[in-house]
C-alpha positions in Angstrom: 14.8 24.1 6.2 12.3 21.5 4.6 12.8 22.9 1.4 16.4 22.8 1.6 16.0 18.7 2.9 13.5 17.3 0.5 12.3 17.0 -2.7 8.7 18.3 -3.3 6.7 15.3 -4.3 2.9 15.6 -4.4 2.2 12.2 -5.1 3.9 11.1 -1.6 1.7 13.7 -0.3 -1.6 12.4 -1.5 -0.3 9.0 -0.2 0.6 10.4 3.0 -3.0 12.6 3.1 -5.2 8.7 2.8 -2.4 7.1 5.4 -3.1 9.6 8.2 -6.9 8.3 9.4 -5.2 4.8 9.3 -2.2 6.2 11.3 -4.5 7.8 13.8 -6.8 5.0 14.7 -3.4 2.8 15.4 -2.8 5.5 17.5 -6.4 5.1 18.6 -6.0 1.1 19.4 -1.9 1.4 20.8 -1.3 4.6 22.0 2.3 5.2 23.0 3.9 2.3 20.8 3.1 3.6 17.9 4.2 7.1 18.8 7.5 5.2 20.2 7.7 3.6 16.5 7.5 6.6 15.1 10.1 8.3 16.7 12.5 5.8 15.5 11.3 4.7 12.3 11.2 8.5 10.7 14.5 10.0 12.1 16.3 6.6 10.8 14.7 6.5 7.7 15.5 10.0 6.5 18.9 9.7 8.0 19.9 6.7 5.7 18.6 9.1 2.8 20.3 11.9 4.1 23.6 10.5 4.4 23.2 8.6 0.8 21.9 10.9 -1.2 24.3 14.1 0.0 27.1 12.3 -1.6 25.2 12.5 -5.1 24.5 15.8 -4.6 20.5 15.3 -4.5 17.9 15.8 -2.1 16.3 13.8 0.2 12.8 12.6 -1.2 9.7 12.8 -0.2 8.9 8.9 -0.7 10.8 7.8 2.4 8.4 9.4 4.4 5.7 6.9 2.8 8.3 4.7 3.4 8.5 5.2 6.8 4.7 5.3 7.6 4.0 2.1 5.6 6.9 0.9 8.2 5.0 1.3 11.1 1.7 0.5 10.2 2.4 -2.7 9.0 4.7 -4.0 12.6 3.5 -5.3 15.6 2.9 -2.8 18.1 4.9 -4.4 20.6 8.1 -5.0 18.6 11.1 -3.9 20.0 12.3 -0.7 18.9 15.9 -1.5 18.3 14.3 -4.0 15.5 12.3 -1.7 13.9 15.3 0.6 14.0 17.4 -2.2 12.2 14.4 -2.4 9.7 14.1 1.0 8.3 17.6 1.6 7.9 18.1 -1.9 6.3 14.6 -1.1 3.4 15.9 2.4 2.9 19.8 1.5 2.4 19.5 -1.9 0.3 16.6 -2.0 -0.9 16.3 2.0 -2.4 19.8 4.0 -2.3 21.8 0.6 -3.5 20.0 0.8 -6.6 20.3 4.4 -7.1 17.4 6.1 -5.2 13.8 7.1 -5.7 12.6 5.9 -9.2 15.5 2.9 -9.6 14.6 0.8 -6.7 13.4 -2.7 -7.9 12.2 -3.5 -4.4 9.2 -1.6 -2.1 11.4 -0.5 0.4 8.7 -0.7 3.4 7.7 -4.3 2.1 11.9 -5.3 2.2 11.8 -4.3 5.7 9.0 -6.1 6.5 10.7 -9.1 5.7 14.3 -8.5 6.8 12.8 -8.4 10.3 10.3 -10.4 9.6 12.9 -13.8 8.9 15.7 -12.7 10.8 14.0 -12.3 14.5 10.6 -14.3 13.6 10.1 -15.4 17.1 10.3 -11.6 18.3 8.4 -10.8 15.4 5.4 -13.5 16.2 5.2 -12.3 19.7 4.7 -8.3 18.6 1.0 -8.7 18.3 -1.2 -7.7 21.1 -5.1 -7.1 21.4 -6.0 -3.2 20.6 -7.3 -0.9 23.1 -8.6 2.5 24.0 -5.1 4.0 23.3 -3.3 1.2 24.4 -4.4 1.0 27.9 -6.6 -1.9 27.8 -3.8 -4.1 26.7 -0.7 -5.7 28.4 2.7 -6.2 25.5 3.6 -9.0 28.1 0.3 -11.3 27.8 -1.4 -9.9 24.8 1.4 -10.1 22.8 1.6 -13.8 23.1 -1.8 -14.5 23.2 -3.7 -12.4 20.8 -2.1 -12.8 17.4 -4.0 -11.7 14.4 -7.2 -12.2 13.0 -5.5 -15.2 10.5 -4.5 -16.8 13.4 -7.7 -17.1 15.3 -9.2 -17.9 12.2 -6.7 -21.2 11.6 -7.7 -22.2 15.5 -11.4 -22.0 15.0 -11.8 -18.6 16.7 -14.1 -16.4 14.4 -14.2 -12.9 15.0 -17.4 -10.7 14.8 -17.4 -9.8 11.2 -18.0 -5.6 12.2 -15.0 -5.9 14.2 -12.7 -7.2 11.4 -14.5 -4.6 8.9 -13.8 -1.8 11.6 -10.5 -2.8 12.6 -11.2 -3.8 16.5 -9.2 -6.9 16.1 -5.0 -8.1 16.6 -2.6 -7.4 13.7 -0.1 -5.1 12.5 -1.2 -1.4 13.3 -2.6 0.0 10.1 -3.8 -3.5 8.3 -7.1 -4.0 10.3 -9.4 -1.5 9.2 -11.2 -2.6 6.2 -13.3 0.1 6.2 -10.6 3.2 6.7 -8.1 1.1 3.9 -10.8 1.0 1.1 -11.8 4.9 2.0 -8.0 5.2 1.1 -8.0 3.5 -2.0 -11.1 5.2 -2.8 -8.7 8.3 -2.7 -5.9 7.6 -4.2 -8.1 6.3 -7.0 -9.8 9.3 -7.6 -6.5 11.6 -7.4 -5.0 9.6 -9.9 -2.3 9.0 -7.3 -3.0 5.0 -7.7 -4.0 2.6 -10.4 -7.2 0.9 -9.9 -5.6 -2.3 -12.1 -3.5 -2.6 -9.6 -5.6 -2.8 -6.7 -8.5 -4.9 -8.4 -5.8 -6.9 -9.7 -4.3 -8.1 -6.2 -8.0 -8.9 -4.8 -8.6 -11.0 -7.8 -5.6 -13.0 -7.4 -6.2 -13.5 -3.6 -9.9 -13.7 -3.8 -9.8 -16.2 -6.8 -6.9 -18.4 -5.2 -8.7 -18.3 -2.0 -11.9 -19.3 -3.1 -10.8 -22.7 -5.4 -8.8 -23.8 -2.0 -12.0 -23.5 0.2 -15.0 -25.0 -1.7 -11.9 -27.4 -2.8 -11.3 -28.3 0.6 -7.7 -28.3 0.6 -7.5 -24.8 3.4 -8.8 -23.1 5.0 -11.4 -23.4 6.8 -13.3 -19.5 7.1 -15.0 -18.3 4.3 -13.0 -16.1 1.5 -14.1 -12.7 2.5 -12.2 -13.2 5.8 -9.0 -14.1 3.7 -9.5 -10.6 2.4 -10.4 -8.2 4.8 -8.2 -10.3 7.8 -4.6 -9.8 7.6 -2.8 -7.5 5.0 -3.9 -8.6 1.6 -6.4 -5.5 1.5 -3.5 -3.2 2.9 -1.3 -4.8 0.1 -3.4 -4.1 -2.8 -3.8 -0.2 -1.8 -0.7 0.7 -0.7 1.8 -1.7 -1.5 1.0 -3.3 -5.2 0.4 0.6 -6.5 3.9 1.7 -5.8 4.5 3.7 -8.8 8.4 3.0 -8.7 8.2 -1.2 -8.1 5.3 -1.8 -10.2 5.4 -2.1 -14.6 3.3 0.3 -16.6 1.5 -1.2 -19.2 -1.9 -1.9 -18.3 -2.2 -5.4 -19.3 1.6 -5.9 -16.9 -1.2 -4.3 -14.3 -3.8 -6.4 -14.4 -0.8 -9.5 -14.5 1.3 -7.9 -11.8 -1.8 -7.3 -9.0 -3.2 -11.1 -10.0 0.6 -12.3 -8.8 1.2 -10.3 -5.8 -2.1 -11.5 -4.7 -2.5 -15.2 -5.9 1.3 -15.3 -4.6 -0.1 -13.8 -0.9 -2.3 -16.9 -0.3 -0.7 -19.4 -1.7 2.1 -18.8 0.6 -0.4 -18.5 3.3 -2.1 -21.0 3.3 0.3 -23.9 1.8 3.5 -22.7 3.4 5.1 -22.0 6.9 4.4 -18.5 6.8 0.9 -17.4 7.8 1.0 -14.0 6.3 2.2 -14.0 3.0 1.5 -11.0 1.5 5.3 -9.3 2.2 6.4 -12.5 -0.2 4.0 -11.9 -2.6 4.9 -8.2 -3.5 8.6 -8.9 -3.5 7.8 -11.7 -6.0 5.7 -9.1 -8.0 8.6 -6.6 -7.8 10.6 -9.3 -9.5 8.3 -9.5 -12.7 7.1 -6.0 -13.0 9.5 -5.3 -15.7 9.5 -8.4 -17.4 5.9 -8.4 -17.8 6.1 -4.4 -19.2 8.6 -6.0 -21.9 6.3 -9.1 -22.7 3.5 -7.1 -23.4 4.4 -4.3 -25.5 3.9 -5.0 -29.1 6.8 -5.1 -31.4 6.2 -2.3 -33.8 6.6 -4.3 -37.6 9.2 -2.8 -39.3 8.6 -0.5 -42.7 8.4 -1.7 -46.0 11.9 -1.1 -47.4 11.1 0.3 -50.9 12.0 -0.8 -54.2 14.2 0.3 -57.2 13.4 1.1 -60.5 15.2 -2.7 -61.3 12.5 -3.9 -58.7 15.8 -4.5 -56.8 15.0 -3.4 -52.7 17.0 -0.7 -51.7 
């Protein structure tokens, strides 16, 4: 039945293998919701495929199931699931199958999602977050979700968390984005399998870290030192998971290095100097719409050959 459903990609796999410790200590910190999420994010997400793809005649692939655990890790946990449901059918149908499937989407689908939702029920969106507990008991979606936030906005009110417990993960935010320590184990992994770039990643810290940096010894914002910036909110999520997307991102090592600098100088700019306070979802769509473009502006023009001459010392 699986076999007759999907098409076997062991790159997804590998991506899904680093995903799962992340996916189980959301699980760890908010229990039932995320298993709720779940329940609606996958079925809707392969659906869409399903439907799409069976009248080209293909298969379903095995990227929308990275799709749709890069969906749930980076929501709220206490969003509503009818808008995660509009979500994941939304980033799989017109931002992947509209543009011909897996390997012609110019958008990450999980990211286009992400900010669907994001801008058309921001209110609902804002108010998803909750404080993390032992499976989700020590938290109420009522009160917590109002009053927690994440760690970027305890940060902007002067509230500094314990250090450990933004490395660890103990802190408000989307599901999977808090742990520092389980995302760069992931990285780590995909690294080593070949299944990511390294540019890619080192690229999108450089951007943020170096963009973050000039604007606090400048003065201008914030006011918590730089390393917050990159293990609070999603930046660190963004550069693993989302800025290595072998499909949205160019090829050429030097577009690499240029892509992941964007994405992540993009992120805090947009954090810090516009109305968004997370704006790492803008800054990889942004990236998406260069990746090309910087492929084509850095491969060399190959010089044409020397046309040779005739016995007249005429050119051919």
């Amino acid at each position: 039945m699986y076999k007759d459903l999907f098409i076997k990609q062991p790159i997804m796999r590998k991506v899904i293998y680093s995903l799962v410790p992340i996916y189980l200590f959301s699980l760890y910190n908010y229990g039932w919701r995320v298993l709720a999420l779940s329940a609606v994010i996958f079925p809707l997400g392969i659906l869409t495929e399903y439907v799409v793809e069976k009248t080209r005649g293909k298969k379903v692939s095995e990227a929308v199931l990275v799709t749709c655990m890069l969906f749930v890790l980076i929501l709220p946990p206490a969003i509503p699931l009818w808008i995660a449901a509009v979500g994941i059918i939304f980033g799989v149908f017109f931002a992947k199958e509209v543009y011909g499937g897996f390997g012609r989407n110019i958008f990450n689908p999980a990211i286009s999602a992400r900010i669907f939702v994001w801008i058309s029920f921001p209110a609902i969106f804002a108010n998803g977050f909750m404080r993390p507990g032992a499976f989700g008991t020590l938290s109420q979606a009522g009160i917590d979700a109002v009053s927690a936030g994440t760690p970027l906005a305890l940060l902007d009110r002067g509230e500094v968390p314990a250090f450990m417990d933004v490395l660890l993960g103990f802190t408000g935010g989307s599901m999977g984005e808090t742990s520092a320590v389980l995302i760069i184990l992931a990285g780590i992994y995909l690294v080593i399998t070949k299944t990511a770039q390294w540019r890619l990643i080192v690229g999108t810290l450089i951007g943020a870290g170096g963009v973050m940096t000039a604007l606090y010894y400048s003065g201008m914002s914030p006011n918590y030192p730089p390393e917050y910036a990159i293990l609070s909110g999603s930046i660190l999520f963004v550069a693993v998971f989302m800025s290595t997307d072998p499909v949205s991102a160019p090829n050429k090592p030097v577009a690499q290095w240029l892509y992941g600098i964007i994405i992540g100088a993009v992120s805090i700019i947009i954090r810090n100097l516009a109305g968004f306070p997370e704006g790492t979802s803008f800054g990889v769509l942004i990236g998406n719409v260069f990746a090309s473009l910087l492929d084509e502006l850095v491969t060399k023009k190959k010089k044409a050959a020397p046309v040779p001459a005739t016995a007249e010392g005429v050119k051919a």
